[in-house]
N, C-alpha and C positions, 0 to 999 in steps of 0.2 A: 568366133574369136580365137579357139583353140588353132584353128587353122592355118591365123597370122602369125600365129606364136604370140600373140598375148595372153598374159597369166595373173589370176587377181592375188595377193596378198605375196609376190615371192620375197623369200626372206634374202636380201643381199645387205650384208653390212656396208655400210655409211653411205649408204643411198637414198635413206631417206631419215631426214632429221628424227623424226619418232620410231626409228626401227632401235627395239632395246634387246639385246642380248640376255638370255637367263643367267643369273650369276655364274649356276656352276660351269656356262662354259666361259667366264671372266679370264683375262691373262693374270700371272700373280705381278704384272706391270698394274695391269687395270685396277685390281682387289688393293693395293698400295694404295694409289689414287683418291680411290675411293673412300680408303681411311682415313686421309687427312683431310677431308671435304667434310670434316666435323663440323656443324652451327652449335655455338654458343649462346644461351640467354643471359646478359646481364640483368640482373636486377636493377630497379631503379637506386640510386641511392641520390642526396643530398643537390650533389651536383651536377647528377647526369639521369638521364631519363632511361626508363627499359627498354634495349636494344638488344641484336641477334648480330652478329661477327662472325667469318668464317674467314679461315685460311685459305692465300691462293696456294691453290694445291702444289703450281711445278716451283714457287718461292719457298725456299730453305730457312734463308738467313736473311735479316736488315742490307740492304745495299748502304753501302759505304761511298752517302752523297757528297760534295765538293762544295765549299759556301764559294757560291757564285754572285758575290755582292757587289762585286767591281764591274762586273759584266752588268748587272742588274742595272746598277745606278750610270753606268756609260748609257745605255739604252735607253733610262728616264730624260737624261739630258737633250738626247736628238729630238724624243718625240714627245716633250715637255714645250721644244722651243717653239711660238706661238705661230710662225711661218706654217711650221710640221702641221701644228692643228688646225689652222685653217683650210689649208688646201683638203684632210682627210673633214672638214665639214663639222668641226664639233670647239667644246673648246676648254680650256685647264677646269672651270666649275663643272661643267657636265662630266667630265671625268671624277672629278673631286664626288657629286654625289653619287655616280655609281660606287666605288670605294665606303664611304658611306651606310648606302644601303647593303652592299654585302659585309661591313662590319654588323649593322645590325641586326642580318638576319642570321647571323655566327660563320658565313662560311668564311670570313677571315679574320684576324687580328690583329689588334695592335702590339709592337715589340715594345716593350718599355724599357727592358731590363737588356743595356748595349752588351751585356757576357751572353746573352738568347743570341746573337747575331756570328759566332765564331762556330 
């Protein structure tokens, strides 16, 4: 195999997802990185259970989202209208209980409070 020029273990960076670098030869870009790639434990308390949170490393700051509620509700209106749902095969209650189910299983909420909405 030596002969084909095939070679077992060569070490080429990012050519192979498992190929790791030893720290000391890390860039101080990478050793950065690497430090705010902190996990966190919360403790459980009252109203939340114990979880682990980690910062995306290249995000700095909260992006500064746009309430896009006019947009939102333009789009409910098209494909709310019973035409819409028919021809895509379903219809306003089967949507209604998916909604539903993912309020119950927490991945969504209800707004109650319309100042949550600006």
């Amino acid at each position: 195999m030596d002969t084909l020029g095939i070679k077992d273990k060569v070490r080429s960076s990012g050519l192979s997802k498992n190929f790791k670098k030893p720290e000391s030869e890390w860039t101080p870009l990478e050793k950065e990185i690497d430090a705010s790639m902190v996990v966190t434990l919360h403790p459980a308390t009252k109203h939340c259970p114990q979880h682990y949170s980690c910062a995306i490393p290249w995000k700095n700051e909260v992006p500064c989202l746009e309430n896009n509620m006019k947009q939102v509700i333009a789009r409910q209106y098209k494909t709310n209208y019973g035409g819409y749902l028919t021809k895509k095969g379903t219809c306003l209650d089967e949507i209604n209980k998916k909604f539903e189910d993912q309020i119950e299983k927490g991945y969504v909420e209800r707004v109650t409070d319309p100042a949550d909405l600006n």
